[in-house]
C-alpha positions as CSV (number, residue, x, y, z in Angstrom):
1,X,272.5,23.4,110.6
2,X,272.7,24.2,107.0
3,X,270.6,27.0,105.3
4,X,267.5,26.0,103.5
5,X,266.2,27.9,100.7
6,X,262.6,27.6,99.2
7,X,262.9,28.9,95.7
8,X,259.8,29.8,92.9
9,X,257.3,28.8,95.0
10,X,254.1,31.3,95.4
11,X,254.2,32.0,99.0
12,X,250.7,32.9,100.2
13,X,250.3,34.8,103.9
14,X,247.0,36.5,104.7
15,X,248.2,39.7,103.6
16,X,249.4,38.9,100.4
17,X,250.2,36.2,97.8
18,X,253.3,36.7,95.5
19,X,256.1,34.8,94.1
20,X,258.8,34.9,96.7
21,X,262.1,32.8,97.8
22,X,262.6,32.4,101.1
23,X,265.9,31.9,103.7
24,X,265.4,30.0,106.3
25,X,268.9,29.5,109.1
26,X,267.8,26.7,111.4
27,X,264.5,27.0,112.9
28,X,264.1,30.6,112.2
29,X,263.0,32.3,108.5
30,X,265.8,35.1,108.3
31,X,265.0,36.6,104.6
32,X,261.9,36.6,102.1
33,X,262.5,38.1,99.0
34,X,261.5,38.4,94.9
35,X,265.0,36.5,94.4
36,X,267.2,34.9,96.3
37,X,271.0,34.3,94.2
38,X,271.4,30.5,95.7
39,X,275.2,31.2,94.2
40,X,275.8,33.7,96.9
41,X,274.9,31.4,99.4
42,X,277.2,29.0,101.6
43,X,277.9,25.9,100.0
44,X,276.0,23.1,101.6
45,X,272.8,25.2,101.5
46,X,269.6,22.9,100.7
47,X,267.6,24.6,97.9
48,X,264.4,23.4,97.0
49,X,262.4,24.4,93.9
50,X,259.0,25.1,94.6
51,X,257.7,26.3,91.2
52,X,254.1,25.1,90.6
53,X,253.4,25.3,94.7
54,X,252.3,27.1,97.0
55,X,254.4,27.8,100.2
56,X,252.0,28.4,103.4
57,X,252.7,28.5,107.1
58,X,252.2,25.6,108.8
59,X,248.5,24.8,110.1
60,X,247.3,24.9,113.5
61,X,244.7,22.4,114.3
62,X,243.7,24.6,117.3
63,X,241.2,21.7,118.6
64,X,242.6,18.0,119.4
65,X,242.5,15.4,121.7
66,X,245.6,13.1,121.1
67,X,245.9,10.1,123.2
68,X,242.9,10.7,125.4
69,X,242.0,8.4,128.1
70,X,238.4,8.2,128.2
71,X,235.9,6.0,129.4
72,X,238.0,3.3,130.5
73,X,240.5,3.3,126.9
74,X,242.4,5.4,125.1
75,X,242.1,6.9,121.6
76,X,243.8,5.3,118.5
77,X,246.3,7.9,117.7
78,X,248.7,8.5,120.0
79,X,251.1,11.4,120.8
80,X,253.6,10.0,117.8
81,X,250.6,8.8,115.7
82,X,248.8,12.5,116.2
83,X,252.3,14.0,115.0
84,X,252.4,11.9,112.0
85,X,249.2,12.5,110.5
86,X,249.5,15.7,111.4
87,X,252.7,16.0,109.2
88,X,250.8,14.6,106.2
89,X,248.0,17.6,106.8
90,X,250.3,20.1,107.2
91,X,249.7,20.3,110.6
92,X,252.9,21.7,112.1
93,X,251.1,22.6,115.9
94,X,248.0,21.9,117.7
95,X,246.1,23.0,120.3
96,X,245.3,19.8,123.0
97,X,243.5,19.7,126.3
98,X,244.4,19.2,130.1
99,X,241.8,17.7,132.2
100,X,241.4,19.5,135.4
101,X,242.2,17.3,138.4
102,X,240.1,19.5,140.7
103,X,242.8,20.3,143.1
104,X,245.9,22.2,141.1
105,X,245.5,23.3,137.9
106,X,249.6,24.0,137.1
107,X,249.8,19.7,138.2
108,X,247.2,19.1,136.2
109,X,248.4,21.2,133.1
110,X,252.1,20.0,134.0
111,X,251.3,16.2,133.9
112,X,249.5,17.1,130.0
113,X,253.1,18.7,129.3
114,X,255.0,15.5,130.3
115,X,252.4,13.2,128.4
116,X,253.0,15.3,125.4
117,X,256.6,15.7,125.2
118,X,256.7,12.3,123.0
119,X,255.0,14.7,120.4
120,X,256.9,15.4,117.0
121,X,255.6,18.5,116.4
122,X,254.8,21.3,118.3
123,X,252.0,21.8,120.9
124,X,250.2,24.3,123.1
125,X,247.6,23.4,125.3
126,X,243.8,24.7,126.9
127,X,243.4,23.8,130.4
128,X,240.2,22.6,131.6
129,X,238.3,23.9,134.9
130,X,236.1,21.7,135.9
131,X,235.7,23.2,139.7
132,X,235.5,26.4,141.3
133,X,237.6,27.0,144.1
134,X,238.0,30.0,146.6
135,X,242.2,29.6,145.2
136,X,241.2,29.4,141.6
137,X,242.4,32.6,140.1
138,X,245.9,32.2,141.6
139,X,245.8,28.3,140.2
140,X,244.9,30.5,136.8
141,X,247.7,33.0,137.0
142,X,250.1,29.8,137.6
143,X,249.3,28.8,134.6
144,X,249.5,31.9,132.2
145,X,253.0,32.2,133.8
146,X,254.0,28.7,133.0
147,X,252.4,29.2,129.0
148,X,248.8,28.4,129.1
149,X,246.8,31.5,127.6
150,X,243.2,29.3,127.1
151,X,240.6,27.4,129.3
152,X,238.2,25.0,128.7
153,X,234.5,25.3,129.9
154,X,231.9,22.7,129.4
155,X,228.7,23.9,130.0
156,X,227.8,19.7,130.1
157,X,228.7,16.5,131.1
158,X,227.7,17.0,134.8
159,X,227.5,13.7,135.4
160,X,231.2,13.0,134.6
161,X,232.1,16.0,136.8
162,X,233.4,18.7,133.9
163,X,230.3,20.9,134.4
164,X,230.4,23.8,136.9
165,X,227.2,24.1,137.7
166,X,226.3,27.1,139.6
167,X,226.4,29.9,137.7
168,X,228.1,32.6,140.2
169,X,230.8,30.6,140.6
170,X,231.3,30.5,136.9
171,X,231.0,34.2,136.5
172,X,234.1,34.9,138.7
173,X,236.3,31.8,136.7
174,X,235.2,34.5,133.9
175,X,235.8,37.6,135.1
176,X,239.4,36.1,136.6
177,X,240.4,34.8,133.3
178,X,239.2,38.6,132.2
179,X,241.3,40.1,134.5
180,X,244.5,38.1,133.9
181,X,244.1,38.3,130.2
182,X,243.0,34.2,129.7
183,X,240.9,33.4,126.7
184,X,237.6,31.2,127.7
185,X,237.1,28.4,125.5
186,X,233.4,26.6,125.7
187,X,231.9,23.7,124.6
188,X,228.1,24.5,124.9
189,X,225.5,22.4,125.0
190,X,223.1,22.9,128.2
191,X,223.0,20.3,130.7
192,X,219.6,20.9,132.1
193,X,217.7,20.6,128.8
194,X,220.0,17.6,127.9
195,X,218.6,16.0,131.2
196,X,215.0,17.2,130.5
197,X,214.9,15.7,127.0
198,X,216.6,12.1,128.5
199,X,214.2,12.2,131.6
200,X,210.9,11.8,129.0
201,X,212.1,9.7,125.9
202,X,210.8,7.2,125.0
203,X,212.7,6.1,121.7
204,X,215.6,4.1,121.2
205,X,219.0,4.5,121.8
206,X,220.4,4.1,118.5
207,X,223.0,5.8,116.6
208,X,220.4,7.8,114.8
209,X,218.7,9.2,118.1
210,X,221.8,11.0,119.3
211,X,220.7,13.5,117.2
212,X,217.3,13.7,119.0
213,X,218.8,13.4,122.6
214,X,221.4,16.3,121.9
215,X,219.3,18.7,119.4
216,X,220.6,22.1,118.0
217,X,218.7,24.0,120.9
218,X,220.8,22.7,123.6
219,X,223.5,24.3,121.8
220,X,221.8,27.6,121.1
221,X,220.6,27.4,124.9
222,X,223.7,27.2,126.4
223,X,225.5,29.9,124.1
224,X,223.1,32.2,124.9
225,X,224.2,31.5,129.1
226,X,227.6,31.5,128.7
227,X,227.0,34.9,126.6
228,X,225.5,36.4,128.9
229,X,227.7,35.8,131.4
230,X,230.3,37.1,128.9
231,X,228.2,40.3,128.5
232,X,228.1,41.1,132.2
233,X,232.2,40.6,133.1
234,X,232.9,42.4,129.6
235,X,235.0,39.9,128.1
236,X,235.3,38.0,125.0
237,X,234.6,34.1,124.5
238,X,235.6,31.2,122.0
239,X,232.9,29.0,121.3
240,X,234.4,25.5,120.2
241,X,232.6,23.4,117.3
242,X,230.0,25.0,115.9
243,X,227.5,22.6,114.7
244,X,224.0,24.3,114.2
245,X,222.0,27.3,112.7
246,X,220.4,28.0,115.7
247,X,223.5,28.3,117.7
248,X,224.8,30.1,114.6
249,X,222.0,32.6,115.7
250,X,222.5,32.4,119.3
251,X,226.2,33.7,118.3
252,X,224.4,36.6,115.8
253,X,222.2,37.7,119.2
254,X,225.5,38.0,121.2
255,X,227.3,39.9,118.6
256,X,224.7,42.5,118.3
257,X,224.9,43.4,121.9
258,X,228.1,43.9,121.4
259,X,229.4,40.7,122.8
260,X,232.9,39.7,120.9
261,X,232.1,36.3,120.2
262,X,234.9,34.0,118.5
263,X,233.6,30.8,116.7
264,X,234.9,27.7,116.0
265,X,233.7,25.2,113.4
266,X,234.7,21.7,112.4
267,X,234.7,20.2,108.2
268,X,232.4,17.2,109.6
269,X,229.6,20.1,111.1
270,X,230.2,21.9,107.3
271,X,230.0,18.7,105.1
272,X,228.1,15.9,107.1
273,X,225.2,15.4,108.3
274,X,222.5,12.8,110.5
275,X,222.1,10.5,107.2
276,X,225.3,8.9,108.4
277,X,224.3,7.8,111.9
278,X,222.1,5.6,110.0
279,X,223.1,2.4,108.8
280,X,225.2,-0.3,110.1
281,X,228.0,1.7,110.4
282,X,226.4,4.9,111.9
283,X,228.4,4.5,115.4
284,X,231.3,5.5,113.2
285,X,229.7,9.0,112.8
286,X,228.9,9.5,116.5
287,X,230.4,12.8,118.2
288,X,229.2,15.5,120.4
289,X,227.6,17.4,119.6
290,X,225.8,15.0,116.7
291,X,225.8,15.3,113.2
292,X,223.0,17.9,112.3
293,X,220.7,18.4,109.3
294,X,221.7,19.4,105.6
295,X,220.1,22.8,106.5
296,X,222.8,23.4,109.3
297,X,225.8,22.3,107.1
298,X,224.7,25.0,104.4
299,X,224.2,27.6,106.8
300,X,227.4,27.0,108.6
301,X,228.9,27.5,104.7
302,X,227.6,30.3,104.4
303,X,228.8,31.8,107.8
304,X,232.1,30.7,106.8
305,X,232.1,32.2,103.7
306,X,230.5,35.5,105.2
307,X,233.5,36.1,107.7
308,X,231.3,35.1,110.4
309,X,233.3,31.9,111.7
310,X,236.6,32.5,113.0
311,X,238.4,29.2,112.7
312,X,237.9,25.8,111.7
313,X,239.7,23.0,114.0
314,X,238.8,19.4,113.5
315,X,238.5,18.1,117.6
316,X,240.3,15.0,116.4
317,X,239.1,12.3,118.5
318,X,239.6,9.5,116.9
319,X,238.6,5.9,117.9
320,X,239.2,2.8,116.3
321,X,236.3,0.6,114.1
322,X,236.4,-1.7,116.9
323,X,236.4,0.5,119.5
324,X,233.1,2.8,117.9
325,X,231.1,-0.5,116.8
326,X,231.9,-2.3,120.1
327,X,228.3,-0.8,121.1
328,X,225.3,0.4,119.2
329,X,223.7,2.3,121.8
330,X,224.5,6.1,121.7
331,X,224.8,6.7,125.3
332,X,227.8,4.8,125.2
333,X,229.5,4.7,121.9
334,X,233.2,6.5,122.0
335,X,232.5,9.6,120.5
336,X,234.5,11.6,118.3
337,X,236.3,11.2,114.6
338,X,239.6,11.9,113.3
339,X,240.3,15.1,111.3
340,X,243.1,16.7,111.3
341,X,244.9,15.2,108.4
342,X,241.7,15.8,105.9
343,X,241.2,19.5,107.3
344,X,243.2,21.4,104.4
345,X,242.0,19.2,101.9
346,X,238.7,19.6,102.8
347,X,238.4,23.2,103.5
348,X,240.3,23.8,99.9
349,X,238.3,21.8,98.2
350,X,235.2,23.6,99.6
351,X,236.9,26.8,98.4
352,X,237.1,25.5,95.0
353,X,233.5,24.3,94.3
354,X,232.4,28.1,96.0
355,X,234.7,29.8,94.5
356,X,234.3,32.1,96.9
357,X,237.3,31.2,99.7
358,X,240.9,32.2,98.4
359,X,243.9,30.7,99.6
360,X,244.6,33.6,101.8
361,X,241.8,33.2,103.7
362,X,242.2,29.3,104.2
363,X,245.7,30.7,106.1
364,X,243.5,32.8,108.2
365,X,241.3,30.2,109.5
366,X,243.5,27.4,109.1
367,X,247.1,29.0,110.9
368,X,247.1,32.6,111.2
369,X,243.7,33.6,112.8
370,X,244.1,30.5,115.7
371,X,247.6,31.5,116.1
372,X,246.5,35.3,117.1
373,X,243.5,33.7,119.8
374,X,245.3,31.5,121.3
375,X,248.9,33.7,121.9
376,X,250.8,31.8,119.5
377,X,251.7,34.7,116.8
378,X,254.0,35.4,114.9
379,X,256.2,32.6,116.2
380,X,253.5,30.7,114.4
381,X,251.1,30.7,112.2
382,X,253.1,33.6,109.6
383,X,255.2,33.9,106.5
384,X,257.6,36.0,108.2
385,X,261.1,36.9,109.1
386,X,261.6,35.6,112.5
387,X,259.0,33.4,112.6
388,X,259.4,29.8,112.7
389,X,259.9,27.9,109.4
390,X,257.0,26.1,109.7
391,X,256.7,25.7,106.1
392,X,254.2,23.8,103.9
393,X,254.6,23.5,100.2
394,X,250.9,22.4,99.1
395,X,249.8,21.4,95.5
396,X,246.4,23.1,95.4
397,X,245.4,21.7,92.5
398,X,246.2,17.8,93.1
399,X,243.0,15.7,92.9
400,X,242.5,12.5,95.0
401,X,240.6,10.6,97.4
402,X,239.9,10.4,100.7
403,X,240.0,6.9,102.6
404,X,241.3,5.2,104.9
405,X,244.2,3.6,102.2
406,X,245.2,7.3,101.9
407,X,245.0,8.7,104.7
408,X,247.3,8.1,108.2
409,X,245.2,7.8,111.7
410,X,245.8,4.7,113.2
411,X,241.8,4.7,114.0
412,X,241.9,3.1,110.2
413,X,238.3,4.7,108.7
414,X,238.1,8.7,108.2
415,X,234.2,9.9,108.4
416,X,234.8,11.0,104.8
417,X,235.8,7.5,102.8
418,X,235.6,8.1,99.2
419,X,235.8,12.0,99.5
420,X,237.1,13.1,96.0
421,X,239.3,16.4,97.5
422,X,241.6,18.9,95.6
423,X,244.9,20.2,96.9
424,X,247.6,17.8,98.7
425,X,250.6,18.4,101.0
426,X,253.9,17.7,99.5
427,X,256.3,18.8,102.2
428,X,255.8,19.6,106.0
429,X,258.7,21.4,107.8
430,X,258.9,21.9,111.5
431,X,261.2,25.1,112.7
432,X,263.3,24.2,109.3
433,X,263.6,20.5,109.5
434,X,261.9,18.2,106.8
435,X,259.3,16.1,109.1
436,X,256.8,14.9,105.4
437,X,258.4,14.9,102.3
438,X,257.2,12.7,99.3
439,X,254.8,10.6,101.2
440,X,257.8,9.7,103.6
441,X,257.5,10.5,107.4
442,X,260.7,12.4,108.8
443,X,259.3,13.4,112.1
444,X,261.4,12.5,115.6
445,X,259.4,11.4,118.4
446,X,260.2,14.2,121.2
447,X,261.2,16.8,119.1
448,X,258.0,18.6,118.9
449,X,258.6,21.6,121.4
450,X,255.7,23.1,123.8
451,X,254.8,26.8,122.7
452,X,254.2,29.3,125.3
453,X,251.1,31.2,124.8
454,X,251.5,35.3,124.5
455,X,248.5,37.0,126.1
């Protein structure tokens, strides 16, 4: 493979922004430096000028659920549809789920592995446990030895069988993944109170009462168990999309115990809220958790801005029209929305109008910071030499709109139609190969490689 060489453009890491050059042989970056003499170079080397850009490492949607079998169909976007948007974020690895199939959790993280391989671009995984068993932390040590460093924990859903339910048994999944070094991922909303609230309504069923049936203290109920928990094994947690103040103040509780509590948020919990389950079209909007208040999204702004939020993922989940409008009752609408292509744009654009998030830090919650939790650093998520050249040359000032005519999910809507956003993705490379390059798709079903986690 020829050299590449990324010339002019300002290369921006999360420990500094300068104008740099950068050498990249194969998949690897081998030199960064103030000026790189292209003349001195082998003939055949590809130079691209980059002046006017800026040159980040690529993203890492550390929250997605590509092709997902659920509820009798699949999702729109498939393992090569996932990769493509993806490209056309900037998206150059993401961080997708194995079900747990309650009897080996190495078979059940294998069979996600083979599924994936169609991917284009590269992929770790989380692997759900959705069962104790008196073998389980030896099924957990199989899989940190085969690359997984992350579970999944749902703290609801019992009645699809991803809950565990007592709460001893959970403690020692904990304290194994403590001992063996395995971050604990969580989806928290509390089952019981869930049930409680179902048991006595009396409303309807709409698109609007999710909202009701699913409120922001479920969440800040069941972060409050799980951190408790967390508090008596001594061991960090992740807590995956962040959608409310009061489980924002659930988390603030925790951390002043001294809990070490890392939190995940999505753009659609920062920049939407319940007005859009309304309407004709509110089945569109459904996800769990639901859409909150205009009070939660500022708060959660805040937090971000404040340092208090970790990362922000998407949990791509994207349906079709048909497939979300095929029922209007909320019990049994498909949840979930795509993201991942509008999460730079989003998230840079919110920057701009604070004016109080630099590009630095949009690599930190965006790439770096997700590729230090999950084991993944500095393979990826760094402008570095030896790390991959997963390069993005982004145009942070390019002004346009989001829609569905613009944007690449095969679900065909995006939750924000008619978003004006600023900054764009010009080109997306994987290890050192061009996969998006002037609105053109490059990427190579299979080529996308599985990255072994390092914890």
């Amino acid at each position: 493979m020829s050299l590449l060489l990324i010339k002019n453009g300002l290369i921006v890491d999360t420990e500094w922004t300068r104008h740099s050059d950068i050498l990249v042989d194969g998949a690897k970056i081998i030199r960064i430096a103030p000026h790189i003499d292209e003349n001195k170079l082998p003939s055949g080397t590809n130079v691209i000028h980059a002046d006017g850009l800026c040159v980040l490492p690529g993203l890492i949607d550390a929250h997605t659920h590509y092709h997902l079998v659920s509820r009798g169909t699949v999702t729109a976007d498939s393992f090569e549809e996932g990769s493509k948007l993806a490209a056309f974020g900037g998206v150059t690895t993401v961080v997708d789920f194995a079900d747990d199939n309650k009897m080996s959790l190495l078979d059940s993280l294998s069979s996600r592995r083979k599924e994936m391989s169609a991917m284009a671009i590269d992929y770790a995984l989380h692997q759900g446990v959705y069962k104790y068993r008196a073998e389980i932390e030896d099924e957990m040590a199989e899989i940190k030895a085969a690359g997984c460093g992350t579970l999944k924990i749902f703290t609801t859903y019992r009645d699809v069988g991803y809950l565990v339910e007592n709460r001893d048994e959970l403690k020692a999944i904990f304290k194994s993944a403590k001992d063996l070094g395995l971050m604990i991922t969580i989806h928290c909303e509390d089952d019981k109170l869930i049930q409680e609230i179902g048991s006595s309504w009396k409303g309807s069923y709409r698109p609007i009462d999710h909202a009701s049936l699913r409120p922001a203290e479920v969440e800040a109920a069941a972060i409050r168990y799980v951190g408790e928990i967390a508090e008596e094994v001594g061991t960090s947690i992740y807590i995956v999309h962040l959608s409310s103040k009061k489980g924002l103040e659930a988390v603030r509780e925790l951390r002043s115990k001294g809990v070490t509590v890392n939190v995940e948020t999505t753009p659609h919990y920062l920049f939407l809220d319940k007005s859009k389950l309304e309407g004709a079209d509110g089945a569109l909007y459904v996800m769990t958790p639901p859409l909150r208040t205009k009070e939660d999204n500022e708060a959660l702004q805040e937090a971000l801005l404040e340092g208090e939020i970790q990362v922000v993922a998407t949990d791509h989940c994207s349906f079709t029209r048909e497939q979300k409008l095929s029922s209007d009752d909320c019990r049994t609408i498909y949840p979930g929305i795509p993201g991942t292509e509008e999460l730079l744009p989003l998230i840079n654009t919110f920057a701009h109008t604070s004016g109080k998030l630099s590009l630095s830090q949009i690599v930190n919650l965006l790439s770096t910071r997700p590729a230090k939790l999950f084991g993944l650093y500095p393979e990826k998520g760094a402008l570095k030499e030896g790390s991959d050249a997963d390069i993005v040359l982004f145009n942070p000032e390019w002004s346009w709109t989001l829609s569905a005519d613009t944007l690449h999910s095969a679900a065909h809507y995006t939750a924000y139609e008619g978003f004006p956003v600023t900054g764009k993705v010009v080109m997306t490379y994987l290890r050192g190969r061009l996969v998006m390059g002037d609105d053109i798709y490059l990427g190579i079903k299979g080529d996308g490689k599985f990255i072994r986690a390092r914890r």
